[in-house]
Structure formats: C-alpha cells, structure tokens
C-alpha positions in Angstrom: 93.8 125.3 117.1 94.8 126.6 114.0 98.0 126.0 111.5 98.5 128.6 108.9 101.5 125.5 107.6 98.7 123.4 106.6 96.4 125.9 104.9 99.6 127.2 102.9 100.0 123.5 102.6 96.1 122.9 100.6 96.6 125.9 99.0 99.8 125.2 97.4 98.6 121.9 96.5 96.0 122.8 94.4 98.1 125.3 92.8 100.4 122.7 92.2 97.4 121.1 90.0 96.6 123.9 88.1 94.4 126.4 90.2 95.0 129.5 89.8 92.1 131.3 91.7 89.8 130.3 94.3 86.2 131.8 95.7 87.1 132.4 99.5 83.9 132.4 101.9 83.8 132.6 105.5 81.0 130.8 107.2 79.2 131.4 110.9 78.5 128.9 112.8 76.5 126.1 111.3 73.8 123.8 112.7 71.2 121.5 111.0 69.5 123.6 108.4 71.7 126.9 108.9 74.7 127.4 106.7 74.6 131.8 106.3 77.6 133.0 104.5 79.2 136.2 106.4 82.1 137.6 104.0 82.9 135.9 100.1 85.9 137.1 97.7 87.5 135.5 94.6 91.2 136.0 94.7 94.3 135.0 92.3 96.5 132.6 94.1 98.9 135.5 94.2 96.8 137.3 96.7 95.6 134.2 98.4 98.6 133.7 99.6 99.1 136.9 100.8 96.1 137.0 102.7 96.2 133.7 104.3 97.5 135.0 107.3 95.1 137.4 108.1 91.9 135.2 106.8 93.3 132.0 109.3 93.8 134.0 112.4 90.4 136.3 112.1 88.7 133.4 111.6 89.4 131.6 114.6 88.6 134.3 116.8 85.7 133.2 118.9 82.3 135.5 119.2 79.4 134.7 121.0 76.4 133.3 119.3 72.6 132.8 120.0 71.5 129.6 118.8 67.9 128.7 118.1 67.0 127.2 121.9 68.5 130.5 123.0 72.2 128.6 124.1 75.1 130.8 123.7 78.1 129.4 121.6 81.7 130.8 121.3 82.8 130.3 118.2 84.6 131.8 115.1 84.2 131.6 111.7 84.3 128.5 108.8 86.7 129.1 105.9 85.4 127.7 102.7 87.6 127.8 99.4 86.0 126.7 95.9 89.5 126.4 93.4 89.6 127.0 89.6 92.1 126.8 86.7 92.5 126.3 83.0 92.4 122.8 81.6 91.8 121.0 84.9 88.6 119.8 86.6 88.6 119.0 89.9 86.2 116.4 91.9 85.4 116.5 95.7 85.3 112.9 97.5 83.1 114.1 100.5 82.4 111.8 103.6 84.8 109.1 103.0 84.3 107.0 106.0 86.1 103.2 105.4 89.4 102.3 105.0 88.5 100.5 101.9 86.9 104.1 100.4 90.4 105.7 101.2 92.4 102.7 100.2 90.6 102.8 96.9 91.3 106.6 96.2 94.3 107.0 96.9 96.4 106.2 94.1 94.4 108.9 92.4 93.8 111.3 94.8 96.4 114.7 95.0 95.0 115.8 98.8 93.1 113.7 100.9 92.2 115.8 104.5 90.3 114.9 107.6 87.7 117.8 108.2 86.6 115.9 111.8 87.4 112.8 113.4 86.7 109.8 111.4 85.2 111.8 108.0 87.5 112.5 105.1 87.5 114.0 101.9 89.7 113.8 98.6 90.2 115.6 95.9 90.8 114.5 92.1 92.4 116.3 89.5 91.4 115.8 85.5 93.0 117.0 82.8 91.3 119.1 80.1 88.1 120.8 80.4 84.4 119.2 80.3 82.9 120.3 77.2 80.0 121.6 80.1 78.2 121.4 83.2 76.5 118.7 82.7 79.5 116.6 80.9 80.9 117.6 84.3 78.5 116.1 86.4 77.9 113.0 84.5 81.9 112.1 85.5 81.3 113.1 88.6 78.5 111.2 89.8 80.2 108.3 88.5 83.3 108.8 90.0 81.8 109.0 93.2 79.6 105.3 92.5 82.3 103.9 92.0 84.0 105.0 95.3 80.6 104.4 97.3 79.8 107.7 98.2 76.5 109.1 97.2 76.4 110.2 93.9 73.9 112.8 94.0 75.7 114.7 97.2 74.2 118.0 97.1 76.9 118.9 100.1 79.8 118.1 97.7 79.9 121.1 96.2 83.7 121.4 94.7 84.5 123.7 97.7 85.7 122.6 101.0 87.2 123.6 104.1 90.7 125.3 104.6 93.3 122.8 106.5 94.4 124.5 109.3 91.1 125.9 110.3 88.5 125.2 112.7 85.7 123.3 111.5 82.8 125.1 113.6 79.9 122.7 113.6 77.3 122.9 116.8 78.1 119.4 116.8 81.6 119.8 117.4 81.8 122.5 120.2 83.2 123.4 122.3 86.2 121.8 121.1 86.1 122.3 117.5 88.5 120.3 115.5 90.5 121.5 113.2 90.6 120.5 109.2 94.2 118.1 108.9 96.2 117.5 106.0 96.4 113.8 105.9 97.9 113.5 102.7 99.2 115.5 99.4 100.7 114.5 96.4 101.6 117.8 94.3 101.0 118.0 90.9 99.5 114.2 90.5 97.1 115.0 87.5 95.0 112.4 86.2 93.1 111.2 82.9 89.7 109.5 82.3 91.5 107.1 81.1 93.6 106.3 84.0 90.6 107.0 86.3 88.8 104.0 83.9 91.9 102.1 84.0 91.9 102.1 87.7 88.5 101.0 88.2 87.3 104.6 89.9 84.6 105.3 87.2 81.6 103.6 87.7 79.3 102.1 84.6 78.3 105.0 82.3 75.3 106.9 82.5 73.7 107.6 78.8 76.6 109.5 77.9 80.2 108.2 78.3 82.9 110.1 80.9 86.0 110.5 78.0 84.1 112.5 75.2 83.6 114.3 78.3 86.9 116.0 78.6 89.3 117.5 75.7 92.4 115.7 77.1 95.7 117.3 76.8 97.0 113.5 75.2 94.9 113.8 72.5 95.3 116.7 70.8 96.7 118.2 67.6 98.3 121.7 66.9 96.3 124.1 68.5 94.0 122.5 70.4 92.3 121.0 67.8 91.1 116.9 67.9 93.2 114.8 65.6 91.4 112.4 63.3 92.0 108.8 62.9 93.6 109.7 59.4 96.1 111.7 60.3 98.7 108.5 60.8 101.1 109.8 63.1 102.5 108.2 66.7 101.0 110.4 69.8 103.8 111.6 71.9 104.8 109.1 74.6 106.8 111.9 76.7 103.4 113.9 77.2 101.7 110.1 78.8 104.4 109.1 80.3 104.7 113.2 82.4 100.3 113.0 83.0 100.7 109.6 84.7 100.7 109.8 88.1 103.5 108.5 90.9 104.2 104.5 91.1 103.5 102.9 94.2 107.0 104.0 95.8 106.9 107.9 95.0 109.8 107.9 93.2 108.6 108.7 89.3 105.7 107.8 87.2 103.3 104.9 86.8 105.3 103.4 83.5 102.4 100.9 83.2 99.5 103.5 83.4 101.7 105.5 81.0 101.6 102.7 78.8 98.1 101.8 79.0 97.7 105.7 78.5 99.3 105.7 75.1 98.3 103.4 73.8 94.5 104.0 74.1 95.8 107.5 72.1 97.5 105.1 69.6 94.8 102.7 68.6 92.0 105.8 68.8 94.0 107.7 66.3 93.7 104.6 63.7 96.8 102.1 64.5 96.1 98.4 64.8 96.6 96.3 68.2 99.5 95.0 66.0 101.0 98.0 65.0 100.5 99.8 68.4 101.9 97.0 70.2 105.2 97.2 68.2 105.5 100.8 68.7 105.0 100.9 72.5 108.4 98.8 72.3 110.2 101.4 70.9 108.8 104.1 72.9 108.3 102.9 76.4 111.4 101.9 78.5 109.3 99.6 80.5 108.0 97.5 77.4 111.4 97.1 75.9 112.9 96.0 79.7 110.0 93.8 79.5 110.9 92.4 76.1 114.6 91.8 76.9 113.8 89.9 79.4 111.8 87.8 78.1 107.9 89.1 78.3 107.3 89.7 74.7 103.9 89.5 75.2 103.5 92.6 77.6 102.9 95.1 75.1 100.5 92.9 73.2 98.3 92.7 76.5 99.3 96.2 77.3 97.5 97.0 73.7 94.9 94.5 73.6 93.3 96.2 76.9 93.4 99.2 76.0 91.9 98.1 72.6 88.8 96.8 74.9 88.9 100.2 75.9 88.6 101.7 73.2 85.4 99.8 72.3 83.9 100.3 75.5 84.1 104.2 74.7 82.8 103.6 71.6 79.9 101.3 72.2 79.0 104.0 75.0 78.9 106.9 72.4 76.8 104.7 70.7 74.4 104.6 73.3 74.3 108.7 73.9 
C-alpha cells in the first residue's frame, strides 16, 4: 500500500540536508541475481516534487511477470532515488538488524526507514565534500565498522528505496511491504569530528577520515584552509548551528558544539590553555559550568579534543 505523505516525507528530508537533485530509477521485480532497471531520470528537487505523485501511483500498479521456473507474479515497480548536493556527503547504513546497531546510530542519523520487516537502513549526513572517491569511501567503510555492518557492502550503494513505496522482492509477494519512515530529523548535519567524537568511525585505514573532508568549521575567506599562523578564534556560532539535536530535541548538542570548537581552536595553533579559556567566553554551557562551580569542564572539554587532534595527526603521519 502506498503513501505518497512518506515519500514527500524522505524527500524533503534530504532536501532538508542539502540535496538538491536526485537520480530516480524504477526497478522490475527483483529476485536473487536479477536487479534490471526499467525507466532512470535525474531531476532537481523542484521537479521531484512535482512528479512524485505520478512516479508513487504508476509504480504500484501491478503487471504480470514470468519468473524464471515459469511462475506468474503481480507486481509493480521498485522506486530507487540516489540524492546529491553541494558540500554534503551522504552515507547509507544498509541492513541494520539489532537494536544495539540502531541505538548506536541514532544520534547521528537524519532518516532512519524500515524497507521490510525487521531490516533498516540510515542515512548520515557530512559536511563539506571528500577531496574524492576514494577519500569518500575510506570514511565510509569505516563508518559502517564501526556500526557492525559490512564494510565492503556492494548493495549499499548511496541510493535507496522511496518511503511510501512497495518494496517488490520475490521474497516478499504477494504481500509486498511497503518502505516506512521510522524516523527523520531535518536538517541534522554532522562533522567527522562529531562522528569521531561519538565513537561511529571505526580505527583508520592508511589514510585518516578528517583530511578527508573540507569542513565548513574550518575554513577561511573563500573557501580557502586557514593555517596554524593565522591566530584568530574560529567562530563558535558556525559549531555551535553544525551540531546536531541534544537528547530532548529541543536545540543543539552544547557539548558536541564545544568539543567541535575546540578541535578548530587548538588545530589553528592555540594551546590547551589558551583554548580552554576562550571556550569560557564563547560557549554558554562552559561559563554555566564555571559558575557553578566546574571549572575544570573546559579544561577536559580541551584536553580531549587535544587527544584528538594528535590522533589526526599521528594518522596523517601514517598515510
């Protein structure tokens, strides 16, 4: 049974993350070994969503088909969308199967969806762009170790199923089920760092996931890197709007905000010292922690991200 709601829904979602187009193909049927595209067609989000009507209710109308040992299936068609956009990478989550898998994404996650009973998927969003493909893949595969999926998931392909639509599987039928929103949180954008920070990037391969991405956080006039010389504060408003929601949905994660910053801080030359001063001034959080009496919370607050920093570093070394 379809919902056009709930493919308006994903749609919007990623939008809401920064896609602004999207490869649409439509699927037949599929059983083991036999995956053959019937119709494909890039649109802007614009005409996406004028479409979407049309798309969802063709595709659930059933046709007869002749499987392999000659059985004839009714069934209509798969609708795959692969989304893009500028200075945002997103990573596919496929076959999430435990509670402790989804558990562990979610905080990060912007749309997690059930495409049949039991089997999940969810979607991260990173800001910047990977310097390339393989950049790209590196965070990626260790994304997905550290969630315990398989790394190397030739199926997870950055393109997944339309919510709302029949997932049309010979496995499934006759009574297809249809791909369910089971969560969305709009616009949540993450870092590598915060991805690091929350313990959702696995040990590094030879090259290390942040010089992977030019982050939006660490950048000068223009798009161009800053260096360690320059001196100058990074700009807490810009960490504090990337971090995503707290835990009760009603603003950001201060503390990943924090922990944000001031990995930009000490990176662009400040002391643990200095940093941790500064985060006092600039961070609501660490001066309500101060006032009451935590004075050491943004020494810590520094001091870990200062072991991240070196971590970074010692990996570079290693590439």
């Amino acid at each position: 049974m379809t919902n056009l709601n709930e493919a308006f829904c994903m749609v919007d979602t990623f939008a809401s993350c920064g896609a602004n187009s999207f490869v649409v193909t439509k699927l037949e049927l599929e059983w083991p070994g036999h995956k053959k595209a019937k119709w494909g067609k890039h649109y802007s989000l614009e005409s996406l969503r004028e479409k979407l009507p049309a798309i969802v209710r063709t595709a659930a109308i059933r046709h007869p088909m002749r499987l392999p040992d000659r059985q004839e299936v009714m069934a209509g068609e798969n609708v795959i969308i692969r989304p893009t956009g500028p200075n945002v990478a997103f990573i596919q989550l496929d076959d999430l199967r435990t509670p402790e898998q989804l558990e562990q994404v979610r905080p990060a996650a912007f749309i997690i969806h059930a495409t049949s009973p039991g089997s999940y998927q969810a979607w991260l969003a990173i800001s910047g762009e990977p310097e390339d493909k393989e950049a790209f893949k590196t965070l990626t595969r260790r994304v997905r170790a550290a969630i315990g999926v398989d790394s190397n998931d030739k199926s997870a392909s950055h393109a997944t199923r339309l919510a709302g639509t029949e997932n049309f599987k010979t496995k499934y039928g006759p009574d297809f089920p249809t791909v369910q929103i089971v969560e969305a949180h709009p616009g949540r954008v993450m870092t590598v760092e915060q991805l690091e920070h929350m313990g959702l990037v696995a040990a590094p391969e030879p090259e290390i996931a942040a010089a992977a991405f030019t982050s939006r956080t660490g950048q000068g006039r223009g798009g161009a890197q800053r260096v360690r010389s320059d001196k100058v504060w990074p700009n807490y408003a810009i960490s504090l709007a990337g971090a995503p929601p707290n835990h009760s949905g009603n603003g950001p994660d201060r503390s990943l905000a924090d922990f944000a910053w001031c990995m930009t801080a000490l990176d662009w030359g400040w002391s643990i010292e200095e940093t941790a001063a500064k985060l006092a001034e600039v961070s609501e959080k660490a001066r309500e922690r101060v006032q009451c009496g935590d004075k050491g919370y943004p020494v810590v607050t520094a001091g870990n991200a200062a072991a991240a920093v070196e971590r970074n570093s010692r990996n570079r070394g290693r590439g």
